[in-house]
C-alpha positions as CSV (number, residue, x, y, z in Angstrom):
1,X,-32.1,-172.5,-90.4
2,X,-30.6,-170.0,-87.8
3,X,-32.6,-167.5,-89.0
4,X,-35.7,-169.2,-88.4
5,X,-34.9,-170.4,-85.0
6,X,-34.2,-166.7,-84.6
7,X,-37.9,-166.3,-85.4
8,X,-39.2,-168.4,-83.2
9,X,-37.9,-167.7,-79.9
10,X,-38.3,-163.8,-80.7
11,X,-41.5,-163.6,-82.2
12,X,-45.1,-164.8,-82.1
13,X,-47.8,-166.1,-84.8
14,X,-51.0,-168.0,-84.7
15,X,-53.1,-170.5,-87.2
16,X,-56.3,-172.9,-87.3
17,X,-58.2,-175.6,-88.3
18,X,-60.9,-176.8,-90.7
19,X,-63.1,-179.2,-93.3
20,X,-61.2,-179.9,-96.6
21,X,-64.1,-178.2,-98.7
22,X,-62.6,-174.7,-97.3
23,X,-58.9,-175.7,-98.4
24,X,-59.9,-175.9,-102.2
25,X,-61.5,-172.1,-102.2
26,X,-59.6,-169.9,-104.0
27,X,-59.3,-166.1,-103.0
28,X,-61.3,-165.0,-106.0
29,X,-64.0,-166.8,-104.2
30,X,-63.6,-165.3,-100.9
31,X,-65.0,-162.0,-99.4
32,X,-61.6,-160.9,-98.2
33,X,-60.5,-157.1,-99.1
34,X,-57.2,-157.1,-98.3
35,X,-55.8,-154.2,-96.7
36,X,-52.4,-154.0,-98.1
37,X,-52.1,-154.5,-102.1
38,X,-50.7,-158.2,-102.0
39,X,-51.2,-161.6,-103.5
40,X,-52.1,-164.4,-101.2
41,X,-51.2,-167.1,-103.4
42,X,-47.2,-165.9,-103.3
43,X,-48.1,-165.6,-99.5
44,X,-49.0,-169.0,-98.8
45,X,-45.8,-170.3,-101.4
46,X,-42.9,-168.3,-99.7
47,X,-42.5,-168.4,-95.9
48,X,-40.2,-165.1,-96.3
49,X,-42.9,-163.1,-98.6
50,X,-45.6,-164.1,-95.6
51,X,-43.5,-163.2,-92.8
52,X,-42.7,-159.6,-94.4
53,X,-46.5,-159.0,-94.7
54,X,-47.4,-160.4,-91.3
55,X,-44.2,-158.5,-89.6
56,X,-45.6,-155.2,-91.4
57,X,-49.2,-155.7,-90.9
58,X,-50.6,-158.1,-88.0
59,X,-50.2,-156.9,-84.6
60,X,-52.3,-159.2,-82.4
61,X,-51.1,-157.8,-79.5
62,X,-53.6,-155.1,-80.6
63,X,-57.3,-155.0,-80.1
64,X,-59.4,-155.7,-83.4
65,X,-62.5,-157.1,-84.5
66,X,-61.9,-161.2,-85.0
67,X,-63.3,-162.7,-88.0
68,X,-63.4,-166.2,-88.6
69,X,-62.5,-167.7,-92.6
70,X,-66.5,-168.1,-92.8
71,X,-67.0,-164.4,-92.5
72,X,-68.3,-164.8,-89.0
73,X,-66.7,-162.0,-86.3
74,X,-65.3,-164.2,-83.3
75,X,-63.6,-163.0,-80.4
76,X,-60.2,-162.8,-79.9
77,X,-59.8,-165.6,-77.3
78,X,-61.1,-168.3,-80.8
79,X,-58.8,-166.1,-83.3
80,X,-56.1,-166.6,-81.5
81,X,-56.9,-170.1,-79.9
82,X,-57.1,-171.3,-83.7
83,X,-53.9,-169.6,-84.9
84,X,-52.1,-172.4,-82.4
85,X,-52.8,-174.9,-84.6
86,X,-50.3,-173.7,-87.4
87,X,-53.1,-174.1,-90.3
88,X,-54.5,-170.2,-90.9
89,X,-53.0,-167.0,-91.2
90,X,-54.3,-163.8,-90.3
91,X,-55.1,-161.3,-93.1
92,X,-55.9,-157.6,-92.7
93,X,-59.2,-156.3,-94.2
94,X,-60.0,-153.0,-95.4
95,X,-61.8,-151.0,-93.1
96,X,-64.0,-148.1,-94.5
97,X,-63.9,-146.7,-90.7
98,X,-61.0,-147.0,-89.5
99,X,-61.6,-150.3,-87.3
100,X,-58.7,-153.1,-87.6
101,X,-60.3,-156.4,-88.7
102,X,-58.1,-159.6,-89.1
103,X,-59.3,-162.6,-90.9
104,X,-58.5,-166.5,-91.1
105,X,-57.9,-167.9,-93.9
106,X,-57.2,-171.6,-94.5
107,X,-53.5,-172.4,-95.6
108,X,-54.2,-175.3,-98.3
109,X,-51.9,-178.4,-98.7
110,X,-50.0,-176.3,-101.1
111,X,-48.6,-173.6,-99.0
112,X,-44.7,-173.1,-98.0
113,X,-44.9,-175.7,-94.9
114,X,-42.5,-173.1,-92.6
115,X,-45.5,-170.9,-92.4
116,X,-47.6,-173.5,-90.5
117,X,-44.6,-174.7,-88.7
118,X,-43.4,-170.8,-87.7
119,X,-47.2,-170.4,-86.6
120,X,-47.8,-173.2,-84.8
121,X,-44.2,-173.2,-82.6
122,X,-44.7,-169.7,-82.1
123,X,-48.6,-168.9,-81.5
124,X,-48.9,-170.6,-78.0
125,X,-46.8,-167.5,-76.8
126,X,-48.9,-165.5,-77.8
127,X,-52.1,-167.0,-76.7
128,X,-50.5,-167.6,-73.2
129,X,-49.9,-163.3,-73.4
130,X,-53.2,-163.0,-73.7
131,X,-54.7,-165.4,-71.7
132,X,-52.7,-163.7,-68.7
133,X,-54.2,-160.8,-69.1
134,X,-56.8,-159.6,-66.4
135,X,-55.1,-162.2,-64.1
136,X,-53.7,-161.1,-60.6
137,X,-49.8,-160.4,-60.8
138,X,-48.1,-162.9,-58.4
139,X,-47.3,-161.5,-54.8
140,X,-43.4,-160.8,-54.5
141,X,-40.8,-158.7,-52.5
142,X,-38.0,-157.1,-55.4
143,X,-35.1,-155.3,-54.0
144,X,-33.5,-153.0,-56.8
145,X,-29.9,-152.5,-57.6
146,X,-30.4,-149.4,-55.7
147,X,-31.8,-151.0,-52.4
148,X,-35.4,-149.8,-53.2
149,X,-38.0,-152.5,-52.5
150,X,-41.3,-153.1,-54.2
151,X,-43.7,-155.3,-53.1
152,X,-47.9,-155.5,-53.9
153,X,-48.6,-153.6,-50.6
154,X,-46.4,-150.2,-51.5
155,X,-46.7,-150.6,-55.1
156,X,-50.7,-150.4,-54.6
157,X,-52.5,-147.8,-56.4
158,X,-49.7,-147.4,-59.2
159,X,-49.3,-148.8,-62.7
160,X,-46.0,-151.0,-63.3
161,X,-44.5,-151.4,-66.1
162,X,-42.5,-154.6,-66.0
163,X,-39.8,-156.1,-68.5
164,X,-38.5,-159.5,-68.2
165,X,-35.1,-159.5,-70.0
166,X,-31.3,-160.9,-69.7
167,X,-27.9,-159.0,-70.3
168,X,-27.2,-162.0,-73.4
169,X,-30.7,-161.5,-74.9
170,X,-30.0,-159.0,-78.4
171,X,-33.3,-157.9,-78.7
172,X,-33.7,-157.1,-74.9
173,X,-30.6,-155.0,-75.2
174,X,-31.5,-153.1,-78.4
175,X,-35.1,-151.7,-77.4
176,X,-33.4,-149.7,-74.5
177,X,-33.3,-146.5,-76.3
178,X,-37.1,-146.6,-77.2
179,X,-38.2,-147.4,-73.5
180,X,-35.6,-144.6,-72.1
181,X,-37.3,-142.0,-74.5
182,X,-40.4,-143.3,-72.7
183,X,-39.8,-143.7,-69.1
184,X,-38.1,-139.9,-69.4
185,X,-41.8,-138.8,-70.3
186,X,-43.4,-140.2,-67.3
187,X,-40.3,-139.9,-64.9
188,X,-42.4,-136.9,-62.7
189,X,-45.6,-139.7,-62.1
190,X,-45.6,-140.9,-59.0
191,X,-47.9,-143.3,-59.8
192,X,-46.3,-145.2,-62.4
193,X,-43.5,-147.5,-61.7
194,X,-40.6,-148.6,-64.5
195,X,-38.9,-151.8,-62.9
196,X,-36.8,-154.0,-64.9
197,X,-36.8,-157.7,-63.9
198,X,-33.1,-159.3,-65.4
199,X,-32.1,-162.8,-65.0
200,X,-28.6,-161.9,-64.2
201,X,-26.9,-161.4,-60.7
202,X,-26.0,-158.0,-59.6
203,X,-22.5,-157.9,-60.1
204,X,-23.2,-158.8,-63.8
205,X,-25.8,-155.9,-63.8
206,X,-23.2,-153.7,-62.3
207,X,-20.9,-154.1,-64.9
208,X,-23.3,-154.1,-68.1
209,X,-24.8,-150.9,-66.8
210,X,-20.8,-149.4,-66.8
211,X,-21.3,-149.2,-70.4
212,X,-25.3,-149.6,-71.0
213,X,-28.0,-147.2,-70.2
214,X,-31.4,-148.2,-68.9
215,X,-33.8,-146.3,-67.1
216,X,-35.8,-149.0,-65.8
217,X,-35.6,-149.7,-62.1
218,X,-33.5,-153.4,-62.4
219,X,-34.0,-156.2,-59.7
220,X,-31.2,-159.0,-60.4
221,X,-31.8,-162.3,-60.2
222,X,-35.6,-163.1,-60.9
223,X,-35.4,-166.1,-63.2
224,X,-37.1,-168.6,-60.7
225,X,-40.0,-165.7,-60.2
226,X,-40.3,-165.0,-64.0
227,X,-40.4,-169.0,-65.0
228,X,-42.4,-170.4,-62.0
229,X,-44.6,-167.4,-61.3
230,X,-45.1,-165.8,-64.1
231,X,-44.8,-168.6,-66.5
232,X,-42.9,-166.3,-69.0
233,X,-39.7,-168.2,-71.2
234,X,-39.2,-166.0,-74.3
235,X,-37.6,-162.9,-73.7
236,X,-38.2,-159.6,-73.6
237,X,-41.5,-159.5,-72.4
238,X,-43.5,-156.5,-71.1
239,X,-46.1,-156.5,-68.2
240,X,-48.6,-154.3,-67.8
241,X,-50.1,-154.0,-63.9
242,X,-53.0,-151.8,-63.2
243,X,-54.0,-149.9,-60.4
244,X,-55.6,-152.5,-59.3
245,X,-52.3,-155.2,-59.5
246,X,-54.0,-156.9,-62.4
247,X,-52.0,-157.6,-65.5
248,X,-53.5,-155.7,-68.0
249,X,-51.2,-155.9,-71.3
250,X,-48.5,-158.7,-72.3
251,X,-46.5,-157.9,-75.2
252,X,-42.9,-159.0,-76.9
253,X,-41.9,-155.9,-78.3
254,X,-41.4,-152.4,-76.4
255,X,-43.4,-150.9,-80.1
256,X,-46.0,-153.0,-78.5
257,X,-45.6,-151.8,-75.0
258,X,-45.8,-148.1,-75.9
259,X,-48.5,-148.2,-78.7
260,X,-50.6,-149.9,-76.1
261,X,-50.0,-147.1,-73.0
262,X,-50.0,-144.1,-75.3
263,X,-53.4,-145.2,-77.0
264,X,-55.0,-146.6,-73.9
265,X,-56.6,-145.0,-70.2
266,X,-54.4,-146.5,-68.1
267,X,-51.8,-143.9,-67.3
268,X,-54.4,-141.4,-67.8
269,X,-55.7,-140.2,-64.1
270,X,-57.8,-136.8,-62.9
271,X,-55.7,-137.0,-59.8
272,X,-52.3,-136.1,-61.7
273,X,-51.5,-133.2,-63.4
274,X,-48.1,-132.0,-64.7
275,X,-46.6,-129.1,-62.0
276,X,-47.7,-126.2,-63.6
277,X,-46.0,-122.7,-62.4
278,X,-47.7,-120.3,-59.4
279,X,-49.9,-118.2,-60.8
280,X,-49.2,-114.3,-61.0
281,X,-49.5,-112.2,-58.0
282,X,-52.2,-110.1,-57.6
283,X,-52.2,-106.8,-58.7
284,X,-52.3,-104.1,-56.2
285,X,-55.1,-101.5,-54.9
């Protein structure tokens, strides 16, 4: 039971709903091509066997073409929206080019009921991710640990790259190394911002940071900005701002956070370069 309530504060799933005729198709029946070599009868009897495949295979974080358990492409906001309702999984299809396609399909009467119940206490975070996205970040005024302020007016024109996170939170704590590795590589822009947003007070900080290393700019004391503005309560969670200071990527996991940046535009810019040495002198006449 720990276990599980482990997986459900740390990570997010989704399901759906439908007429009884779909719960008695089998998959023989079905169009589905899965992508990975796997069984989805022990699937839907063994919450553990599902969670391994899902963990390994279904980021939907990610951008992919939506398909509903009728063979019908949907968007994402109706993929997702139907995962809340803790009676679907998502399945990966084979792609012949390359293109990541998820499918519903129906979880009958028979399935392992901690799959529906992990989906459905766990999707709405998801969904609420993704419905933030392309939404104005709130106004706000952070001062650093350092004394450095940010607020919407001198952070204009930069990308930010938030995380909300607290000194007690495990997983928080354990993706530092992965986000140093990647702040380092854009530590020269001056157009992309790292800034950490803890729960904690600054003496706290202080001390954690005696023996911890993170190379996010930390503001202390944001719980009643990241709860009531933001309307984020599982932790960590990564924020993406454009340019433009709208949020443009919500994920749980810092694999998420860096998958997204490294395969997207948006810390791609023709006004930056890296410094590149002074060219040769001219020869002499």
């Amino acid at each position: 039971m720990k276990n599980l309530l482990i997986l459900l504060l740390v990570i997010g799933f989704t399901s759906c709903k439908e007429n009884k005729t779909s719960q008695k198709r089998s998959i023989e029946n079905e169009a589905l091509k899965l992508d990975v070599d796997v069984d989805i009868n022990v699937l839907e009897s063994d919450w553990e066997k599902w969670w391994d495949y899902h963990e390994n295979n279904i980021i939907l974080s990610s951008e992919f073409i939506a398909i509903n358990d009728k063979s019908e492409t949907i968007s994402k906001d109706d993929f997702l929206k139907s995962l809340t309702t803790g009676d679907y999984i998502a399945v990966k299809l084979v792609s012949p080019d390359n293109v990541k396609q998820y499918q519903l399909y129906k979880l009958p009467n028979s399935a392992d009921k901690q799959i529906g119940n992990i989906i459905k206490n766990t999707s709405e975070g998801i969904y609420t991710k993704f419905k933030m996205e392309g939404t104005p970040f709130p106004d706000f005024n952070f001062t650093d640990l350092n004394g450095k302020v940010y607020t919407n007016d001198n952070t204009k024109g930069k990308t930010l790259i938030f995380k909300c996170w607290f000194i007690n939170c495990k997983p928080c704590v354990a993706e530092f190394p992965e986000l140093n590795e990647f702040a380092d590589e854009y530590s020269k822009r001056e157009d992309v911002e790292f800034i950490s947003l803890a729960l904690d007070d600054k003496a706290e900080l202080d001390r954690f940071f005696t023996k911890k290393i993170f190379k996010y700019n930390t503001v202390p004391n944001q719980e009643d900005f990241i709860e009531n503005k933001l309307f984020v309560n599982a932790y960590p969670t990564h924020i993406v701002v454009n340019k433009n200071g709208s949020i443009e990527k919500v994920v749980s996991k810092a694999t998420e956070l860096i998958s997204f940046l490294e395969n997207g535009a948006i810390l791609q810019t023709t006004n930056y370069q890296e410094s590149l040495p002074p060219p040769p002198p001219a020869p002499m006449k």
